[in-house]
N, C-alpha and C positions, 0 to 999 in steps of 0.2 A: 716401443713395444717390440716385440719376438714375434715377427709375422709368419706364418708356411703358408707360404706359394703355391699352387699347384699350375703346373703350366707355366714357371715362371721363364722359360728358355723361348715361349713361343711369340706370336706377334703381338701380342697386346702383355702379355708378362714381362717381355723384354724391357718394355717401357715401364711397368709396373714396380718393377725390383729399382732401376736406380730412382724412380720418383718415392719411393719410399723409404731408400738412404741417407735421399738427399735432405728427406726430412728429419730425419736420425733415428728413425729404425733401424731395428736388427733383422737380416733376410733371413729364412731358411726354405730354399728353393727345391722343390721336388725335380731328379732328373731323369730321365730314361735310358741317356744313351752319354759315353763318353764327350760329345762333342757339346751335351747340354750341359753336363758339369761343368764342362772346361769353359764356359761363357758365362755359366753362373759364378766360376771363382774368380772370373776376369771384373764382373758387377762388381763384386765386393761380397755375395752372396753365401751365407752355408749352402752346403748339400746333401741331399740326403736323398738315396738313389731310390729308384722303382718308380714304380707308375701307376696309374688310378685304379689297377687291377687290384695291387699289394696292399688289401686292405688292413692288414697288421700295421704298417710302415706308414699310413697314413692317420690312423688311430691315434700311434705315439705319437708321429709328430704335431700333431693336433693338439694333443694332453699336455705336450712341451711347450707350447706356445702360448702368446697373452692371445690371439687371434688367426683365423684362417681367411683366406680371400682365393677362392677355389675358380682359376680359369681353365683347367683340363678337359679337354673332351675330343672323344674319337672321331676327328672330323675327317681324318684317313676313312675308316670305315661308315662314316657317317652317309658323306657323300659319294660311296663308292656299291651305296645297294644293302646299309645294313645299317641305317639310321636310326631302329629299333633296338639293334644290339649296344650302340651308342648309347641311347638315351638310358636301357638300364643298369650300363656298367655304372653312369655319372648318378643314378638313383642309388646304385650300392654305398659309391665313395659319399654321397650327402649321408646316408644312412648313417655310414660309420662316423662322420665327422659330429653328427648330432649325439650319439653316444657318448664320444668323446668332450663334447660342450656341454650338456645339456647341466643347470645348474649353475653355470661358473659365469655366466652374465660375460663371456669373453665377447668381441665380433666373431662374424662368420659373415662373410658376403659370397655369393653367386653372381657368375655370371651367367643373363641369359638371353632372350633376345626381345625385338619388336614384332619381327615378321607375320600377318595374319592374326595381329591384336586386337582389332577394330578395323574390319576392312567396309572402305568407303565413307569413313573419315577420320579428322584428327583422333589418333588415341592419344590418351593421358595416364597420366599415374596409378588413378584410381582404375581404371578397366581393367580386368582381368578373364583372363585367355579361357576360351570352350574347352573343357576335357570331354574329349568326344571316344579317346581308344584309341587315335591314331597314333603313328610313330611322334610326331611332333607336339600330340598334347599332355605324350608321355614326359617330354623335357621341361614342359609347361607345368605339370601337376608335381615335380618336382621342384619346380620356383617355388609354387605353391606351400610347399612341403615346408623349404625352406622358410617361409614366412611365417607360418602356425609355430617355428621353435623359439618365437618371440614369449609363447606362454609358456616355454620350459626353459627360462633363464638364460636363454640365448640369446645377443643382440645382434637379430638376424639383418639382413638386407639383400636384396636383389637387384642389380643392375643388369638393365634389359638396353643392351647394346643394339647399336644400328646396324641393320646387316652389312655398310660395309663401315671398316676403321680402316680408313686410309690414309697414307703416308707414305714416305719415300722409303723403297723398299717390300712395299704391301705385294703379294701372291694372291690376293682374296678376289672377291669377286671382278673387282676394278680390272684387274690386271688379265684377268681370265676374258673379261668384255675385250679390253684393248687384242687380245693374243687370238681371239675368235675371231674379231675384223680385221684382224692383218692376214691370217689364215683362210679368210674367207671373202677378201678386196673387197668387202661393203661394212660400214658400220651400220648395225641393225639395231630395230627397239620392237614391239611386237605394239601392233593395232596401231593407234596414232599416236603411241607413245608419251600420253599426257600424265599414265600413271607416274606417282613418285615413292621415291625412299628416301629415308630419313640417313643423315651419315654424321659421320661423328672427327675429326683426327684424332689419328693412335696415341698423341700424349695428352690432348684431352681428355679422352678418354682413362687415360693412367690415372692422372692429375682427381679424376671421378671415385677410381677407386680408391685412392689415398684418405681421399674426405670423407668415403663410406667407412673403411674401417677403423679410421679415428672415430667420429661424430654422428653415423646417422643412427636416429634413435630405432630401437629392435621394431621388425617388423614394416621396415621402411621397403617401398619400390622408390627404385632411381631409374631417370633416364639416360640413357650414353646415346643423346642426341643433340648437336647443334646445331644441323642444316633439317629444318622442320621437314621440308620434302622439296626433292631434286624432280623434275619430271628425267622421267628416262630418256626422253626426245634429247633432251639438253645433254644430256652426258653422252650418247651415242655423237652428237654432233659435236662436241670438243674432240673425241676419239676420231671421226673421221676427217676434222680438221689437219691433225698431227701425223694422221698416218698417209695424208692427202688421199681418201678411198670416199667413193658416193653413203650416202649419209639415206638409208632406205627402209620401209616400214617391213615387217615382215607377218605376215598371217599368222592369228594364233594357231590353228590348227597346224602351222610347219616352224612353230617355234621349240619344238622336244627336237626336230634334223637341224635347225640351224643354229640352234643355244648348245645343245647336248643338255647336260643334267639340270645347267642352268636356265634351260625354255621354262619350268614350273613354277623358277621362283620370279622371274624378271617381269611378269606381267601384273603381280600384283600392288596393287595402291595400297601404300601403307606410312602418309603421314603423322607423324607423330609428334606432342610436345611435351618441351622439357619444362615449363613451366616450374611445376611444384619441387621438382630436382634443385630448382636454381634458387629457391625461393627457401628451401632448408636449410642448402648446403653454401649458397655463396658460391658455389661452381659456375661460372661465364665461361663461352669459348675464347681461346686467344690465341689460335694457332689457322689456320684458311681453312675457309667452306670447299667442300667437294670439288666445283668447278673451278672454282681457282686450284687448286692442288692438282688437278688434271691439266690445267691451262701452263704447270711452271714446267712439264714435258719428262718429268723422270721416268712416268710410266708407257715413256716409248723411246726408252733410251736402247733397251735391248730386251728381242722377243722374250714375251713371256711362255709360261706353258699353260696348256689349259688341263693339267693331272692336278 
């Protein structure tokens, strides 16, 4: 197939584009900036410039293709005080990508997330997210969106990743915890730390989207989880293993001074299984669990940032 990429330059697309050549697809990578191009024609990838704003450019590309597999999103602006303007720029780009599909029974997969799906126990396949008006159930009601185009000839799907996809390499949350306790000589978790997250690694996760936009049937949720739930205890205490710093609980009321942006998200429990995921698609993990990928020490080879 003729897949467009959105987001293909970035951390989970990077892995996405050659796990999709290697299957013998054809790329057509969306890029923003010279240095995105120039890594997508390094993949093997087409290119075809602009960004999730240029909703012309995402249209055609769309209508050129046998499918789309859309991982872009403003997580610059996201996470930086304008996670509302995020979520409705990616409602526009689904918007148009549905115009462009609607009828032709092509894929279209999303990516979207776990976070706050069933909080206070396992979520599964079947739950689906509160649209409440907030910034984040805007992005929600936008999976959402994208599942309903299974009745307009679309063979839609949504993969709801784990918040982190970690790998050698990763900037994301993982590396931001490591770059917060070396900045701050304690690794910290908030309350006793017994909350968990679910994670996933970056080529598993690739490997997820490759089978979503060959084989899952329209209207499908997938999980981009392999590690059901890490308590956060446990992964502060690998971090302060590595960076030899005390290993300490931190008050939720002074976890927004001692996280920053990330005090909102770290306290919440949010295991989740992959059960039905694995049970459609034949998807197993075969790449290491969180802690062990924390334990092999890359993500304390050299400070990270916390931007």
């Amino acid at each position: 197939m003729r897949i467009f990429v959105t987001g293909a330059s970035g951390w989970i697309g990077s892995a996405v584009v050659p796990e999709l050549i290697d299957a013998g697809h054809q790329v057509v990578g969306l890029a923003r900036s010279d240095a995105s191009a120039a890594a997508l024609t390094a993949a093997g990838a087409e290119v075809v410039r602009g960004t999730v704003d240029d909703l012309d450019v995402l249209r055609d590309a769309a209508a050129a293709s046998d499918g789309v597999i859309h991982l872009a999103f403003k997580h610059d602006i996201a996470f930086s005080g304008d996670f509302q303007g995020a979520a409705e720029a990616d409602r526009r780009a689904v918007d148009t990508f549905r115009d462009a599909l609607a009828g032709t029974d092509r894929p279209f997969v999303l990516a979207s997330g776990v976070l706050g799906l069933a909080p206070g126990r396992v979520a599964t396949e079947r739950d689906m997210p509160t649209i409440d008006g907030s910034p984040l159930s805007t992005r929600s009601a936008t999976a959402q969106a994208v599942l309903a185009l299974a009745s307009r000839g679309v063979r839609s799907s949504v993969v709801r990743l784990s918040p982190t996809c970690h790998g050698e390499g990763d900037q994301g949350f993982m590396a931001t915890l490591v770059a917060i306790a070396r900045a701050k000589g304690v690794s910290g978790y908030i309350g006793d730390g017994a909350n968990r997250w679910p994670a996933v690694h970056r080529l598993d996760a690739a490997r997820l989207f490759r089978l979503a936009v060959e084989e899952a049937p329209a209207g499908s949720v997938l999980h981009g989880v392999a590690d059901e739930g890490v308590a956060i205890r446990d992964i502060a205490e690998v971090i302060g293993r590595h960076l030899d710093v005390p290993v300490t609980s931190v008050a939720p009321e002074a976890a927004a001074d001692h996280f920053a942006w990330l005090g909102a998200l770290l306290g919440l429990d949010a295991p989740t299984s992959n059960t039905l995921t694995r049970e459609l698609l034949d998807w197993e993990q075969t790449h290491p669990g969180l802690l062990e990928d924390l334990d092999k020490g890359h993500y304390f080879h050299a400070p990270a940032t916390t931007a």
